[in-house]
C-alpha positions in Angstrom: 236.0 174.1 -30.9 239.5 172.5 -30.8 240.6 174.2 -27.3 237.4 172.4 -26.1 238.6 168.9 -27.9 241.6 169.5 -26.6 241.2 170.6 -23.2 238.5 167.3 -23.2 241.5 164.8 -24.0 244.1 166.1 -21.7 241.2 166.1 -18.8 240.4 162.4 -20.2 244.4 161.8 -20.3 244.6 162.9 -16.9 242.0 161.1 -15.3 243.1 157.4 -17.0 246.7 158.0 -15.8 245.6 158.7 -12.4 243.4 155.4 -12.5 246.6 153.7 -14.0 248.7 154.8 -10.7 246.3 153.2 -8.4 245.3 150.2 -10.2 248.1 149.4 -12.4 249.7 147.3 -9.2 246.7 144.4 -8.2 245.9 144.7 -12.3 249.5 143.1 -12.8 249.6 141.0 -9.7 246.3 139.6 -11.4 247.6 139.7 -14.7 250.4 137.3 -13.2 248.8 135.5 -10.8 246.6 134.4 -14.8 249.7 133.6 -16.6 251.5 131.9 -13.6 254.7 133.6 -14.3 257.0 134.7 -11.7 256.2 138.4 -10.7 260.2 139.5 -11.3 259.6 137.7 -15.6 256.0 138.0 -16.4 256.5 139.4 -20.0 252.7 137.4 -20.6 251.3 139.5 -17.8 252.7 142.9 -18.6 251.4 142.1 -22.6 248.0 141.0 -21.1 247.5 144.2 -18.6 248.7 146.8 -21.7 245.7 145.3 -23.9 243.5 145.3 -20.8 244.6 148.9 -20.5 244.4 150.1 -23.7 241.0 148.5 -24.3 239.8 150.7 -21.1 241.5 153.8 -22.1 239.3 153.1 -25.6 236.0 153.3 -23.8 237.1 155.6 -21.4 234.5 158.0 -22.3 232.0 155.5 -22.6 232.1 154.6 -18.7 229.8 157.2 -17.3 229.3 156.3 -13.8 230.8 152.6 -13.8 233.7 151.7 -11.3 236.8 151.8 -14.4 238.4 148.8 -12.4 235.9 146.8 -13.0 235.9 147.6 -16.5 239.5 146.7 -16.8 239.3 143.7 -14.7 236.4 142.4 -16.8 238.8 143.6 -20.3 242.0 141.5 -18.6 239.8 138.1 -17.5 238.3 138.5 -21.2 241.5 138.6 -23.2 242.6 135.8 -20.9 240.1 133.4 -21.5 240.2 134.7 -25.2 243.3 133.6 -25.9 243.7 130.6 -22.8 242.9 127.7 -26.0 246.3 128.7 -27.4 248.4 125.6 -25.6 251.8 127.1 -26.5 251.4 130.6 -25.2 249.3 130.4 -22.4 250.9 127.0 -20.8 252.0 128.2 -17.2 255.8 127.8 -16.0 255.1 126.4 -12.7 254.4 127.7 -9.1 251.6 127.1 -6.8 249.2 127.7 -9.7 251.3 126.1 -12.7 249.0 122.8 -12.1 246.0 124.5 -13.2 244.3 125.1 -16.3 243.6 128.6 -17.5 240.4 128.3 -17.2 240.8 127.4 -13.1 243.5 129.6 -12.8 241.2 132.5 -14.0 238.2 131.4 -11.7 240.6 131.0 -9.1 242.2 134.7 -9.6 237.8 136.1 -9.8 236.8 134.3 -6.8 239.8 135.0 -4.5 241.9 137.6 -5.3 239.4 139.7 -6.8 236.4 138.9 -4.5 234.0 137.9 -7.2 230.9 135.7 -6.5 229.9 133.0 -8.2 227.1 134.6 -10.4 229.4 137.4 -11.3 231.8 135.6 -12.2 229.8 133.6 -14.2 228.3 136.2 -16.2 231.6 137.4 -16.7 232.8 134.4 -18.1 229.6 133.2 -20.1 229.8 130.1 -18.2 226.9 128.5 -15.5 227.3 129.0 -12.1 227.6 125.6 -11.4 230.2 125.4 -14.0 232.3 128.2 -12.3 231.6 126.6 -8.8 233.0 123.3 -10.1 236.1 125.1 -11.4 236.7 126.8 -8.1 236.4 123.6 -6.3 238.6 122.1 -8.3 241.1 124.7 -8.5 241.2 125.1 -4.6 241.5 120.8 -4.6 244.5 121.1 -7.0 246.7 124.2 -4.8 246.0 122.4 -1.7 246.9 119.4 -2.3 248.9 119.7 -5.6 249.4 116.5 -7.4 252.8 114.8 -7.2 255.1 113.9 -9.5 256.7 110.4 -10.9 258.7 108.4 -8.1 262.1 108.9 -8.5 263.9 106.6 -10.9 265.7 104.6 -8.5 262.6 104.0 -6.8 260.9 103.0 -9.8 263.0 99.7 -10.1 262.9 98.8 -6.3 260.7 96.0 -5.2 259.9 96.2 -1.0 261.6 93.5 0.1 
């Protein structure tokens, strides 16, 4: 009985840290592209995918037949938006997709980088389609045409003469 057990966990140990080799990579690009942390100091990200990963490795059994990525896709965007309401540790340090919310930044990350639709994405999240469509919109407004910042201070004074 405990050669079985044990033979069954280093199978299951196997298996997860093959999936971990080939989807550890876009899982932490994700994780960063979320946090919108620079991909050389993304200490957010790294925290995020471990949590995504151990949450997967915890129903690893439980799978049966489903894709695992998705499973720890859906476990990353979940403890994301969990924890996106916490100003301090969530705020984003800049880039392309410092501008946005966390909440557009992780429709944006769904819809593009991981090829989600709308309804999927949706159910995902617990939100209305519409309501996801409106975030992409204005997600996709905000990195094309990123707002700008104060005039410069010696402008500021300067009348046009």
């Amino acid at each position: 009985m405990r050669e079985r057990q044990a033979s069954r966990n280093a199978r299951r140990a196997r298996e997860f840290e093959a999936f971990v080799a080939g989807a550890a990579g876009r899982l932490l690009h994700a994780a960063t592209l979320l946090t919108a942390e620079p991909p050389d100091d993304n200490p957010r990200a790294r925290r995020l995918l471990t949590a995504a990963l151990a949450r997967t490795y915890a129903s690893w059994d439980r799978l049966r037949g489903e894709d695992p990525y998705d499973c720890a896709r859906k476990e990353l965007a979940v403890r994301f938006a969990h924890g996106m309401w916490i100003p301090y540790r969530h705020r984003a340090r800049g880039g392309v997709l410092g501008h946005l919310t966390a909440q557009e930044r992780l429709v944006l990350v769904l819809r593009l980088f991981e090829g989600i639709g709308e309804e999927q994405a949706a159910a995902l999240l617990g939100l209305s389609t519409e309501r996801v469509r409106a975030l992409h919109l204005r997600a996709m407004a905000l990195v094309l045409h990123p707002p700008r910042g104060p005039a410069p201070a010696e402008l500021q004074g300067m009348s046009p003469a």
